[in-house]
C-alpha positions as CSV (number, residue, x, y, z in Angstrom):
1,X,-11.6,37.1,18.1
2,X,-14.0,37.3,21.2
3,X,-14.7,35.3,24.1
4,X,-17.9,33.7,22.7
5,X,-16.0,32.8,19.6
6,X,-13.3,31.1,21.3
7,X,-16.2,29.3,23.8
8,X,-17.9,28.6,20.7
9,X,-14.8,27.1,18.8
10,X,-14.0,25.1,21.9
11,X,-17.4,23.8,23.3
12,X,-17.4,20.6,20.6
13,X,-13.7,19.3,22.9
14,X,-15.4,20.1,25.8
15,X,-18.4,18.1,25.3
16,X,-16.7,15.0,24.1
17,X,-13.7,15.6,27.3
18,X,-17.1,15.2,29.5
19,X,-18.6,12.6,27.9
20,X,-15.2,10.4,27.6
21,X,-15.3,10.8,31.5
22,X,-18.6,9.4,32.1
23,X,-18.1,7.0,30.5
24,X,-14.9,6.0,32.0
25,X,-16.5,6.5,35.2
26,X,-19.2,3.8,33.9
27,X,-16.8,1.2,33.5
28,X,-14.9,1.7,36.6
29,X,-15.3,-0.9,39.0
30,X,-17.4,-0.4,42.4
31,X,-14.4,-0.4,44.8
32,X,-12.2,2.4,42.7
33,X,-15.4,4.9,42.2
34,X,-15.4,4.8,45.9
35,X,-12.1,6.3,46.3
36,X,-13.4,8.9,43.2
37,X,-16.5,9.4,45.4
38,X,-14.6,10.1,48.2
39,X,-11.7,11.5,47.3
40,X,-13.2,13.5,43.7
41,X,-11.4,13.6,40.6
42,X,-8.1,15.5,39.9
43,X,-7.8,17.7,36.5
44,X,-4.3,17.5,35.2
45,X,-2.8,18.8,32.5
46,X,-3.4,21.9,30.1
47,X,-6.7,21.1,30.2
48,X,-6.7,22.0,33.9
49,X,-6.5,25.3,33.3
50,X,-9.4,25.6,31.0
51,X,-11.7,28.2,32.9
52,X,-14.7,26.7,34.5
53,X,-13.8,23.3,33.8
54,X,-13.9,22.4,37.3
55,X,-17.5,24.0,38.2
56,X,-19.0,21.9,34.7
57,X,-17.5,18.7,35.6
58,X,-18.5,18.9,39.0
59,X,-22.4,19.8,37.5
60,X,-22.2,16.7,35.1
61,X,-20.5,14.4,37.3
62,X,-22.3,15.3,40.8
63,X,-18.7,14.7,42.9
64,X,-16.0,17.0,44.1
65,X,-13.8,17.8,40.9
66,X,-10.1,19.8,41.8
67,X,-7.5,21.1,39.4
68,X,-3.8,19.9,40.8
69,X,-1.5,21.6,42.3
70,X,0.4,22.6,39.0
71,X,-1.4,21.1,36.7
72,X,1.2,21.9,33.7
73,X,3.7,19.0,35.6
74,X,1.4,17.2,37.8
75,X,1.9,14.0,35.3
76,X,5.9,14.2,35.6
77,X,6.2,14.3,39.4
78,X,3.7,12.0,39.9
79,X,6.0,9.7,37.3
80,X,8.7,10.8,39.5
81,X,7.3,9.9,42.5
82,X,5.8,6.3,41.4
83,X,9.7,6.2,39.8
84,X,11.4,6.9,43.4
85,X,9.6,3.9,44.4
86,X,8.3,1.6,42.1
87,X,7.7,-1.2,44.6
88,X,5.3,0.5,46.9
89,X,3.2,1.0,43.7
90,X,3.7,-2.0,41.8
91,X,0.4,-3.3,42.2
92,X,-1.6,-0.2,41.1
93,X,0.5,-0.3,38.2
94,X,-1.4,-2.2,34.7
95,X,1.0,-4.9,33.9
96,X,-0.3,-5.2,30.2
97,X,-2.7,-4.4,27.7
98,X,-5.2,-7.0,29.1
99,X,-5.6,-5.1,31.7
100,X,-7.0,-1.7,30.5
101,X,-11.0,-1.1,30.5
102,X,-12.3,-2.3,26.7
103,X,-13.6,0.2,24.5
104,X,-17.5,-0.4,22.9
């Protein structure tokens, strides 16, 4: 198996990962692509580590894109941190289902 294979196997996933952040980026409102703007957006996860990701992101998107610190347990220490003080956060968090963006 080559390196073009494996870009070729995996360029399908990487298009739609793109695509599913425009648009999530579309319906975010004003105020919180502000703070994106400003502060870019953070790849977590093992996605993270997928070479280049970043740099094509950062094309598509035209803000600052950065993979965490970690990426592989980024999610579980931010958990841990909301976790370690739940009240400071409390209104960030979605309190139900009504609350997420709606799908098309």
């Amino acid at each position: 198996i080559t390196d073009s294979d494996i870009r070729e196997a995996m360029a399908q996933s990487i298009d739609n990962l793109v695509e599913s952040v425009k648009e999530v980026l579309e319906t975010t409102p004003p105020e919180i692509i502000a703070d994106v703007m400003r502060n870019g957006v953070h790849l977590v996860g093992g996605g993270a580590l997928i070479k280049g990701l970043d740099r094509l992101l950062h094309e598509v998107l035209k803000m600052p894109v950065y993979v965490a610190e970690d990426p592989l347990t980024a999610i579980a220490r931010g958990t841990g941190i909301i976790l370690e003080d739940l009240e400071k956060y409390q209104e960030a968090l979605i309190q139900n289902e009504d609350e997420l963006p709606h799908k098309n």
